[in-house]
C-alpha positions as CSV (number, residue, x, y, z in Angstrom):
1,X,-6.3,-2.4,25.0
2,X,-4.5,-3.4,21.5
3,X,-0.5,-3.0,21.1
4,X,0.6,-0.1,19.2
5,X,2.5,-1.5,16.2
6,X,5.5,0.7,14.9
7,X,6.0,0.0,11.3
8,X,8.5,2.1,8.7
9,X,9.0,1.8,5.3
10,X,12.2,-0.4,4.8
11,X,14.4,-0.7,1.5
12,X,13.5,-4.4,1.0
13,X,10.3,-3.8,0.0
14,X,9.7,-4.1,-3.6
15,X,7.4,-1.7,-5.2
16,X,4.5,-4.4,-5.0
17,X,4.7,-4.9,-1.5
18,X,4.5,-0.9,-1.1
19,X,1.4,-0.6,-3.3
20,X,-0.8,-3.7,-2.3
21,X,0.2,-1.6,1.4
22,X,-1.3,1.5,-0.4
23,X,-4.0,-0.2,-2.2
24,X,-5.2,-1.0,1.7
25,X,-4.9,2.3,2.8
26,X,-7.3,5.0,3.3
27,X,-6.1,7.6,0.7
28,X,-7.7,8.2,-2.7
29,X,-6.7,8.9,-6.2
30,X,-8.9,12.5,-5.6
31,X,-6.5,13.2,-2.7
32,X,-4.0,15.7,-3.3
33,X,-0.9,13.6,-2.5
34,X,2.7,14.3,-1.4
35,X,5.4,11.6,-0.5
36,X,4.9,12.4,2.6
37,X,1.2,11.8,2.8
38,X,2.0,8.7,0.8
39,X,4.5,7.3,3.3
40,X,2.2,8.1,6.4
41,X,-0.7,6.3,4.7
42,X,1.4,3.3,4.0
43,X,2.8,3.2,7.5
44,X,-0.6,3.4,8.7
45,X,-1.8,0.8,6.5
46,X,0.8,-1.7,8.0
47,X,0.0,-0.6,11.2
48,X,-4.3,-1.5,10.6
49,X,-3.0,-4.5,8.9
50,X,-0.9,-5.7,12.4
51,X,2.6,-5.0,10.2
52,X,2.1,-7.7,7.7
53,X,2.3,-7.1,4.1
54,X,0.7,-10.6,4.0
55,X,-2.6,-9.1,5.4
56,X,-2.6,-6.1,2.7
57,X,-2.2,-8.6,-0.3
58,X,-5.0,-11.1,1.4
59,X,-7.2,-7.5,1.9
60,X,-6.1,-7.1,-2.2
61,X,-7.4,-10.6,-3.5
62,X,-10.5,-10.7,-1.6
63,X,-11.4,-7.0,-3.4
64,X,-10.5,-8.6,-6.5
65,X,-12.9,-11.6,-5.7
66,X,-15.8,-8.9,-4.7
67,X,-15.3,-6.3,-7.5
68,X,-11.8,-7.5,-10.4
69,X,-12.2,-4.1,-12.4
70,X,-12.4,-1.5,-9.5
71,X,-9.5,-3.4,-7.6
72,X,-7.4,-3.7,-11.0
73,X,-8.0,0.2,-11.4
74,X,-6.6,1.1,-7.2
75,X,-4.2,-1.3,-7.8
76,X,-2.8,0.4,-11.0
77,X,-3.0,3.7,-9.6
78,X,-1.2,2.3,-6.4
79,X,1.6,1.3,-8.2
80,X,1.8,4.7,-10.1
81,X,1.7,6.6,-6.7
82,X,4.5,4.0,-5.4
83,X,6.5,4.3,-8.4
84,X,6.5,8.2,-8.6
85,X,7.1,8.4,-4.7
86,X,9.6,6.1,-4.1
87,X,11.4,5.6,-7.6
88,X,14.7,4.0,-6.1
89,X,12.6,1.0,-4.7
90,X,13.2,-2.3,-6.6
91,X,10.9,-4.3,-8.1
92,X,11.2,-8.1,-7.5
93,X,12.0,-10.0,-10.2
């Protein structure tokens, strides 16, 4: 029986952190998207991905590896959906 993992969304992550977490997720530029969809599908991507951003960005560059313009495309859109849902979050510099 796995561990449930709790996982929230937490100020220090930067905007790239919270969309390679999105790009992992199940949700879909067709989706009809809220923040609050956005946030659940992020904490449930963390959650898949055992909490660690780490895994999500390792998920990311394997896609890239497989298929560069598809994951370019998610990964622009993710940080569009990021960007419009959580607009105070920094971005690293």
């Amino acid at each position: 029986m796995s561990e449930q993992v709790t996982v929230q969304v937490t100020p220090d992550m930067t905007v790239g952190d919270l969309a390679e977490v999105l790009f992992c997720s199940s949700l879909q530029p067709s989706d009809e998207l809220d923040a609050d969809k956005v946030a659940a599908a992020i904490s449930q991507s963390l959650r898949s991905h055992h909490g660690q951003i780490r895994e999500c960005a390792e998920e990311l560059a394997a896609s890239y590896g497989k298929d560069p313009e598809i994951t370019c495309l998610r990964m622009r859109w993710a940080r569009t959906v990021v960007a419009r849902t959580f607009p105070t979050a920094r971005v690293a510099s």
